[in-house]
C-alpha positions as CSV (number, residue, x, y, z in Angstrom):
1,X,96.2,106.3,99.0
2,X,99.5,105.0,98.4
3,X,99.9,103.0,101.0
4,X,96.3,101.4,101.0
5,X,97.8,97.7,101.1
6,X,94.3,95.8,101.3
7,X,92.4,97.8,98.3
8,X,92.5,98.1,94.8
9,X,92.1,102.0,93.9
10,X,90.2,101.8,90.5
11,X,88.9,98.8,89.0
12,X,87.8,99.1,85.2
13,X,85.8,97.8,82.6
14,X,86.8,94.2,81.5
15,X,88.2,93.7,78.1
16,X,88.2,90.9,76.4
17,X,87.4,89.0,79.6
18,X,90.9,90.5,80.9
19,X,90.2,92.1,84.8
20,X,91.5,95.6,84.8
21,X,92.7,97.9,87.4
22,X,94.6,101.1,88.6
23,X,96.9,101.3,91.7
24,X,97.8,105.3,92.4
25,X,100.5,107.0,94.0
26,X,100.0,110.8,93.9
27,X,103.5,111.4,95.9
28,X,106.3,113.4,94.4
29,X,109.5,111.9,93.5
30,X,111.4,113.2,96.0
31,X,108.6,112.1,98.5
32,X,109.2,108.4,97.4
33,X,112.7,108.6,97.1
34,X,113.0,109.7,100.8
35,X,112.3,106.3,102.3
36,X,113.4,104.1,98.6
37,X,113.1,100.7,100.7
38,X,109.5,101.5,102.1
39,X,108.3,102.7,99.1
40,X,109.5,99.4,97.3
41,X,107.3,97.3,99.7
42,X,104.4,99.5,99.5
43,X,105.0,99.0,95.5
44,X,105.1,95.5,95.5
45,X,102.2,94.9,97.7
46,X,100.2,97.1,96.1
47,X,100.6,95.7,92.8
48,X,101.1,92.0,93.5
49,X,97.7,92.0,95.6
50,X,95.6,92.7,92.7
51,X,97.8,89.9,90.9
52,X,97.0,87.4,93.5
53,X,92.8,88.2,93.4
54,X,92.7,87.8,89.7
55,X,94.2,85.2,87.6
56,X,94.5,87.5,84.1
57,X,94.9,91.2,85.0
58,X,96.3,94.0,83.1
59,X,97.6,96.3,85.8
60,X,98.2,100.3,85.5
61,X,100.5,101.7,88.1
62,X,99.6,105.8,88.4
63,X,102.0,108.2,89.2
64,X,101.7,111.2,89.0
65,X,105.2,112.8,88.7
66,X,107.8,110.8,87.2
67,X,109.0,107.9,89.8
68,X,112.6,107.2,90.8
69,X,113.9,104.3,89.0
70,X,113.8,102.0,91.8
71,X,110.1,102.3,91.5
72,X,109.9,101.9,87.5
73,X,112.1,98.5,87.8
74,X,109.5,97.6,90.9
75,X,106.3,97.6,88.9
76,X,108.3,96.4,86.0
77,X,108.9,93.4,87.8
78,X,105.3,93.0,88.8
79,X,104.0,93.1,85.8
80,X,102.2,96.7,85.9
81,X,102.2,99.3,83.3
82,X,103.5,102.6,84.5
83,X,101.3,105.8,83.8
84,X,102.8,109.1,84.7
85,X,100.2,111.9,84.7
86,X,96.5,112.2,84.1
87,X,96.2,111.6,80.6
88,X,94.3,108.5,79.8
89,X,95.4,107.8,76.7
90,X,97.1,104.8,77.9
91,X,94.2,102.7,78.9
92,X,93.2,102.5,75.1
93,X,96.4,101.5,74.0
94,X,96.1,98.0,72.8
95,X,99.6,96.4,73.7
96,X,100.9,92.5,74.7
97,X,100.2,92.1,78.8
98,X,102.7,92.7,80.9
99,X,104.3,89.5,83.1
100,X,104.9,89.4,86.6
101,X,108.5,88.3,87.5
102,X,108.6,86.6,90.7
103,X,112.1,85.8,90.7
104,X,113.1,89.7,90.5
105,X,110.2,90.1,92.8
106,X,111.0,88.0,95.7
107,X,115.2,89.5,95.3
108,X,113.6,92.9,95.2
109,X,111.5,92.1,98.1
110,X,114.0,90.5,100.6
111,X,116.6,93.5,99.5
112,X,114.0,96.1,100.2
113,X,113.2,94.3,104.0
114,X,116.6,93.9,104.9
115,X,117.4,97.6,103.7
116,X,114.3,99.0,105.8
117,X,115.6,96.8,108.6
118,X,119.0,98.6,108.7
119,X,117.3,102.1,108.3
120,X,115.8,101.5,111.4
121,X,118.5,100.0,113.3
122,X,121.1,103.1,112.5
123,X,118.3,105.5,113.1
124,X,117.7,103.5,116.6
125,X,121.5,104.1,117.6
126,X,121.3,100.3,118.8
127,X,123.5,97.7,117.1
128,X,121.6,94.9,116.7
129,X,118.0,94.5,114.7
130,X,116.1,92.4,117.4
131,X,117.4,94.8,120.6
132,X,115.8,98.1,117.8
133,X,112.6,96.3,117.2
134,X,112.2,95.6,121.2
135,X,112.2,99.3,121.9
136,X,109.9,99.8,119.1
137,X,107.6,97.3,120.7
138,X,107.8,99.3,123.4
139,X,107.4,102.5,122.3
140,X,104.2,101.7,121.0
141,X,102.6,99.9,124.1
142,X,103.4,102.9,125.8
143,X,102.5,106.0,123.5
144,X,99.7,104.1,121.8
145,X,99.5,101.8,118.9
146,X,98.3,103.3,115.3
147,X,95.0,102.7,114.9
148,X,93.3,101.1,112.0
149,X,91.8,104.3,110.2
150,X,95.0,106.2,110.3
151,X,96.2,103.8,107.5
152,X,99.4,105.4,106.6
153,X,100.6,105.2,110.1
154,X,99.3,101.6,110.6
155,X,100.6,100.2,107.3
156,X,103.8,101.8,108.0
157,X,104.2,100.4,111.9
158,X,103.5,96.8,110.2
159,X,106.0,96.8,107.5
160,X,108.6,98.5,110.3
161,X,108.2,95.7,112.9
162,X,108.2,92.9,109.9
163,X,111.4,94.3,108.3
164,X,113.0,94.2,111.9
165,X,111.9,91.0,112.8
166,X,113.8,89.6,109.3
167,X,116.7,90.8,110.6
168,X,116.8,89.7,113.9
169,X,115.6,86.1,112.3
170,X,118.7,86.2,109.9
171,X,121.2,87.0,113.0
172,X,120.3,83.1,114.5
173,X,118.6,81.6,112.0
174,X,119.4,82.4,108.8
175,X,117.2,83.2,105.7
176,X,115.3,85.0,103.3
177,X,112.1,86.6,102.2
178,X,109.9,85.1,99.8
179,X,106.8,86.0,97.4
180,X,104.1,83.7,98.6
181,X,101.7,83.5,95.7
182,X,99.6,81.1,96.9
183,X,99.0,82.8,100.8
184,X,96.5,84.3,102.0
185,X,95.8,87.7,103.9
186,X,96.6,91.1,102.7
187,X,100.5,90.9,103.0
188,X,101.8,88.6,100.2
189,X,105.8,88.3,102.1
190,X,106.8,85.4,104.2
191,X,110.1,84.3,106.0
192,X,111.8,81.2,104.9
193,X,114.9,80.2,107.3
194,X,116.0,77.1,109.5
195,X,114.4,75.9,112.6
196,X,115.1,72.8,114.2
197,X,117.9,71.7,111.4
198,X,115.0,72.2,108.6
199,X,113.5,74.4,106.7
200,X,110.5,76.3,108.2
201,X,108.6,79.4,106.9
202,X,108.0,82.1,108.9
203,X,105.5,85.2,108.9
204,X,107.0,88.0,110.7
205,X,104.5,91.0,109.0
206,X,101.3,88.5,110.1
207,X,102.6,88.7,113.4
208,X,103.3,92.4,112.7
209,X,99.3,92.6,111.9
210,X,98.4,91.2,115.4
211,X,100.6,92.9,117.2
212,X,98.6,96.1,116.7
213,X,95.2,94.7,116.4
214,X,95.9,93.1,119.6
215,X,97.7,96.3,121.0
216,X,100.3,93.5,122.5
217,X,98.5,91.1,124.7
218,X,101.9,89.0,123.7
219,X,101.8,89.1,120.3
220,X,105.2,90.7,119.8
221,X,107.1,90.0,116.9
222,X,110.2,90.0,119.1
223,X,108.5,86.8,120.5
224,X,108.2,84.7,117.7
225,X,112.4,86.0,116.7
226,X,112.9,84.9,119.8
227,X,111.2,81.4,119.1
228,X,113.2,80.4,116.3
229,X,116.5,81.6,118.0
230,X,115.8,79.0,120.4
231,X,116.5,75.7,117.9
232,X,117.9,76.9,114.6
């Protein structure tokens, strides 16, 4: 599924002791161009993650309608081939490896973040990030938090409350996101901003992840916004 963050969706035969694999998103264009900023995310994770389990990968990116150009220059800058359609022709075409960018990935990454961020907000009707990820706090400890299985939803609800807890951080504290290579867990994006007159980094989407594991149980993201807007 496209938005299966912690799996790799095909993993092929090594070649010349090269690790291979496919990432797939079956989604129309106009299905990922309807939310670009999410879709970037989802991109980038899905392709990075592979990146980070193996040290030399080649790395297909399936489509199978021609992407929106946001999402060619996304995998471009991960270091992923793009195949468009169900020919597989292009796994037996023998051409240099592809490198990742992490430069381009970590702009494209805090751009995408902030963008979601301000999605939210304007759909919210509120007019300040940390006030629009409150409610949304609150929506789900009242109507239910996604569960686990229903991945879509659950993937989504994470990358919502990380993108919204940015935002709010930026407001006090100032910032960016970053491509942490070296991190672990499934979501490779941390938050680097001041606290206490120094650098400190940040991990808004981890807290994201036990917000809805925990279902709450004061683990909100607002929380640890709300933290770091004490001493910036």
């Amino acid at each position: 599924m496209y938005i299966s963050l912690d799996r790799i969706d095909v993993k092929l035969k090594p070649e010349d002791g090269r690790k291979r694999v496919i990432q797939t998103d079956h989604r129309s264009a106009a299905e990922i161009a309807a939310r670009p900023a999410l879709s970037t995310i989802i991109a980038l994770i899905r392709c990075l993650n592979p990146r980070r389990a193996y040290d030399d990968l080649e790395l297909f990116y399936n489509c199978l309608h021609e992407p929106p150009a946001f999402l060619r220059n996304t995998i471009a800058a991960c270091g992923a081939r793009l195949w468009v359609g169900d020919d597989p022709a292009i796994l037996a075409e023998s051409v240099p490896p592809a490198e990742l960018d992490e430069s381009a990935v970590t702009r494209l990454a805090d751009d995408a973040m902030f963008e979601l961020a301000l999605e939210l907000v304007a759909e919210s009707g509120e007019a300040e990030p940390l006030r629009t990820l409150e409610l949304l706090e609150l929506r789900m400890a009242e109507s239910g938090f996604p569960e686990e299985t229903d991945i879509e939803s659950f993937w989504t609800a994470i990358l919502e409350l990380g993108a919204l807890a940015g935002a709010a951080i930026v407001t006090s504290n100032g910032g960016a996101w970053f491509y942490d290579l070296a991190g672990p867990g499934t979501l490779p994006f941390k938050y680097r901003c001041s606290f206490h007159g120094e650098m400190a980094t940040a991990n808004p989407l981890g807290k994201a992840v036990k917000f809805l594991r925990e279902k709450g149980n004061g683990e909100e993201p607002s929380f640890l916004v709300r933290t770091l807007g004490s001493s910036p």
